[in-house]
C-alpha atoms as one frame of an Amber mdcrd trajectory, in Angstrom:
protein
   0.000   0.000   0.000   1.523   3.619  -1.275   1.820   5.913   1.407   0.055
   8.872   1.612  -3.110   5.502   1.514  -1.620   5.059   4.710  -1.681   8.514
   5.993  -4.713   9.669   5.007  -6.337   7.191   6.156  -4.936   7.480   9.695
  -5.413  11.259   9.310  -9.123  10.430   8.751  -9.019   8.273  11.568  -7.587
  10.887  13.867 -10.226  13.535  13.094 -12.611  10.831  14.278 -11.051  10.623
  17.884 -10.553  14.193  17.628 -14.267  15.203  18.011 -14.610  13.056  20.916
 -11.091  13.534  22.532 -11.006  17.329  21.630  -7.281  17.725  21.573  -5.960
  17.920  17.707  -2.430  16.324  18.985  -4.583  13.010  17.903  -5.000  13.424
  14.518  -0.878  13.430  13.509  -0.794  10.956  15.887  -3.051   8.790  13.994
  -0.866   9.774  10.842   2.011   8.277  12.617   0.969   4.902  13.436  -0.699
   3.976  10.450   2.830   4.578   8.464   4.833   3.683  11.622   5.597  -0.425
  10.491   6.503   0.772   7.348   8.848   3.391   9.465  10.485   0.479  11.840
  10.373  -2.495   8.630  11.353  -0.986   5.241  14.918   0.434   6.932  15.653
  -3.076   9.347  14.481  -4.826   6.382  15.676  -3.483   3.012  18.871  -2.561
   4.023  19.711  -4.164   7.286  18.427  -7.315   6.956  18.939  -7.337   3.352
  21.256  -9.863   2.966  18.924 -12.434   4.901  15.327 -11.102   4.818  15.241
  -7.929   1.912  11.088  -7.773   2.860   9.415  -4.921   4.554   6.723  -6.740
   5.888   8.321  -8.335   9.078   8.332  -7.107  12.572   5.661  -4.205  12.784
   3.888  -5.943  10.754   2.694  -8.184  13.387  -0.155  -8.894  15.766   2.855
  -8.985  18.174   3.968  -5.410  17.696   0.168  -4.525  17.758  -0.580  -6.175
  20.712   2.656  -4.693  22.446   1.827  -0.919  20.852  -2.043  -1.680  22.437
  -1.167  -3.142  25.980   0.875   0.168  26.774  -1.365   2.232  24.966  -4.119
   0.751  27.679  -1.756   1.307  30.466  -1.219   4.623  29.583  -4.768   5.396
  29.498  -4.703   3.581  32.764  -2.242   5.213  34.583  -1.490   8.387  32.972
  -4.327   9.309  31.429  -3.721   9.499  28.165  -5.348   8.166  24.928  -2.259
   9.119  22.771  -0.831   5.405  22.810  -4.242   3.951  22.031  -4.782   6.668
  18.907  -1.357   5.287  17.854  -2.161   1.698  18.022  -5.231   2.574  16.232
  -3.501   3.759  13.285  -0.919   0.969  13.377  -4.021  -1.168  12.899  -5.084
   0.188  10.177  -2.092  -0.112   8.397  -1.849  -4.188   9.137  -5.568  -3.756
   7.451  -4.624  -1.960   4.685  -1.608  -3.994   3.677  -3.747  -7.283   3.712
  -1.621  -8.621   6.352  -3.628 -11.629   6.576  -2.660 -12.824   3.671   0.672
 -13.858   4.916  -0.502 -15.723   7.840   3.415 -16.046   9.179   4.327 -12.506
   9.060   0.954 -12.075  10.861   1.027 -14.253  13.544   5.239 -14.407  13.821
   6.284 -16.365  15.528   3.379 -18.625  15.991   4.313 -20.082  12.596   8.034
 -20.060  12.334  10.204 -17.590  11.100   9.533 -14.552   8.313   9.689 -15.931
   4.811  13.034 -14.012   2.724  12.195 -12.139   0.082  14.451 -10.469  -2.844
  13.692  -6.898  -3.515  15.964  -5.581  -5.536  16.122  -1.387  -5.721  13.096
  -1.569  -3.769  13.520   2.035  -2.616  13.851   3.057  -6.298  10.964   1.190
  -7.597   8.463   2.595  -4.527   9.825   6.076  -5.425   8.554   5.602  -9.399
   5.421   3.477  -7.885   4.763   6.940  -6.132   5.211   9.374  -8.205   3.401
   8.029 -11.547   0.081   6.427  -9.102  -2.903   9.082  -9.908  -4.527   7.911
  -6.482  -1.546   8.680  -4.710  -1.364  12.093  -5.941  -4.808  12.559  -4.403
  -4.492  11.280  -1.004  -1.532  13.133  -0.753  -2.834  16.067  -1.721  -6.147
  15.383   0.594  -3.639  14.665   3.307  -1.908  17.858   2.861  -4.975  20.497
   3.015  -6.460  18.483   6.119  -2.929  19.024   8.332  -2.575  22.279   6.955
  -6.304  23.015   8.249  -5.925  21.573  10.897  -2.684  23.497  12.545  -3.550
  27.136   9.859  -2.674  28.940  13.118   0.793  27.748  12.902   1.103  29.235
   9.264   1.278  32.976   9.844   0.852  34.633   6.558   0.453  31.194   4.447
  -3.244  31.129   6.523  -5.028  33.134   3.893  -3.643  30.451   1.019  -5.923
  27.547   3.485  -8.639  29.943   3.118  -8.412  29.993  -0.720  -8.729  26.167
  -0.528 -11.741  25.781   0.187 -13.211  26.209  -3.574 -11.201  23.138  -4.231
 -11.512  20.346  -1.689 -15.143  19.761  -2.246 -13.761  18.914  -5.857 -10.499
  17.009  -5.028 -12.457  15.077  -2.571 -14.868  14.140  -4.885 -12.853  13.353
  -7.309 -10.732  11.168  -4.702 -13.973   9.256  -4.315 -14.182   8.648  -7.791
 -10.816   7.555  -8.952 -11.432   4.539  -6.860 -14.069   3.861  -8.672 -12.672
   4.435 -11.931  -9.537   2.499 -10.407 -11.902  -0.678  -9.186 -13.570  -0.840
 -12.480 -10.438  -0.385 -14.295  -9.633  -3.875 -12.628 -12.507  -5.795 -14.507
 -10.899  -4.648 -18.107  -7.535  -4.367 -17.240  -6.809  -7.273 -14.670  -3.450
  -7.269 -12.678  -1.192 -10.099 -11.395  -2.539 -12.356  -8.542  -0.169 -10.935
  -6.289  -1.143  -6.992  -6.691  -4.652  -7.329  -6.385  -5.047  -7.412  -2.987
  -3.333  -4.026  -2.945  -5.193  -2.354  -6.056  -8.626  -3.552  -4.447  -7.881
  -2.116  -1.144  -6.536   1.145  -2.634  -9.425   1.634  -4.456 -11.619   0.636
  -1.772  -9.811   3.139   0.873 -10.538   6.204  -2.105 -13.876   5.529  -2.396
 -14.385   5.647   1.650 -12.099   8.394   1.893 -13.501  10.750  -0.610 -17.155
   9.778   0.711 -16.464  11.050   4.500 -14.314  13.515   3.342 -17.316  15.409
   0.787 -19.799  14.327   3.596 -17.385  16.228   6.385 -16.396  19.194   3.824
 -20.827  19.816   2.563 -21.439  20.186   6.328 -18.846  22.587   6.640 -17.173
  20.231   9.273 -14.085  18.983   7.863 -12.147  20.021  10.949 -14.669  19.575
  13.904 -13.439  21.168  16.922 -15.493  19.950  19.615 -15.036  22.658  22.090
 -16.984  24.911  19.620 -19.914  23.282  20.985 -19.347  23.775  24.705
């Protein structure tokens, strides 16, 4: 799954628990953990574990590391207070969701089922770069991504605050058009099928556009898209 998938999704996740949390520190927060295996695996994987492993699915990509990243989120809830580490685990789950982790069963439940499987990548951090930068969805949830953080902290962007303004006669439209991309990108699967191994991933992108773009026009038509919850008290 390309990247900014990943973020925006835990972005939208974090406005969620923002309206009932209140404090905005949730929503990057969110961000983080959904991209945070990726963070810990494509590094130890790719380059330091090349030799044996070269996969970036290993690790964090784990009910383990889930379970571990939940138990102290609940403890810090517990004890300190806090839902931080729970918002955090939250996003790291969706990013075990979004990568179809179950479909590798021992990566999943490592190391119920022996060790990680090796892999050989080779230039993986070349080919993810081109993946990137020529996927039309990506260039939407990134730019989605983008105008929701900037919204979302405009009072740190002193003069730059009147170009979020100006935004606003385009994210109806880029939402929308998010939402139907992944459309156009599921359907495009039914004339132009892809190998066994990439469906997974092309489903699930187009899936997470569709939802995306859907909340996203639903939030933006309300005039809601960042819902500060203390403007209700």
């Amino acid at each position: 799954m390309l990247v900014f998938c990943h973020l925006l999704i835990g972005t939208i996740l974090g406005l969620v628990a923002y309206k009932f949390i209140g404090k905005r520190v949730v929503v990057p927060v969110a961000a983080l953990g959904s991209i945070l295996p990726d963070i810990i695996d494509k590094p130890l994987g790719h380059l330091v574990l090349q030799s044996t492993l070269d996969s970036g699915r290993i690790y964090a990509h784990t009910m383990l590391f889930l379970g571990m990243v939940a138990v102290a989120g609940a403890a810090a809830w517990r004890y300190k207070s806090t839902p931080l580490v729970l918002v955090l685990a939250a996003g790291v789950a969706s990013h075990l969701v979004l990568d179809t982790i179950w479909d590798n069963p021992v990566t999943l439940l490592w190391p119920a089922l022996g060790p990680f499987v090796p892999y050989h990548y080779p230039d993986y951090f070349e080919a993810s770069i081109i993946t990137e930068i020529t996927s039309p969805l990506e260039w939407l949830f990134g730019a989605s991504f983008m105008i929701i953080m900037a919204m979302l902290y405009r009072d740190w962007l002193g003069t730059w605050e009147v170009m979020i303004d100006r935004t606003g006669a385009v994210r109806l439209p880029l939402f929308g058009l998010l939402g139907l991309a992944g459309a156009v990108s599921l359907l495009a699967l039914i004339y132009y099928p892809v190998e066994d191994v990439e469906l997974p991933a092309e489903l699930m992108a187009g899936a997470c556009a569709i939802a995306a773009g859907a909340f996203l026009v639903s939030r933006e038509r309300r005039d809601a898209l960042i819902e500060d919850p203390r403007a209700k008290k």
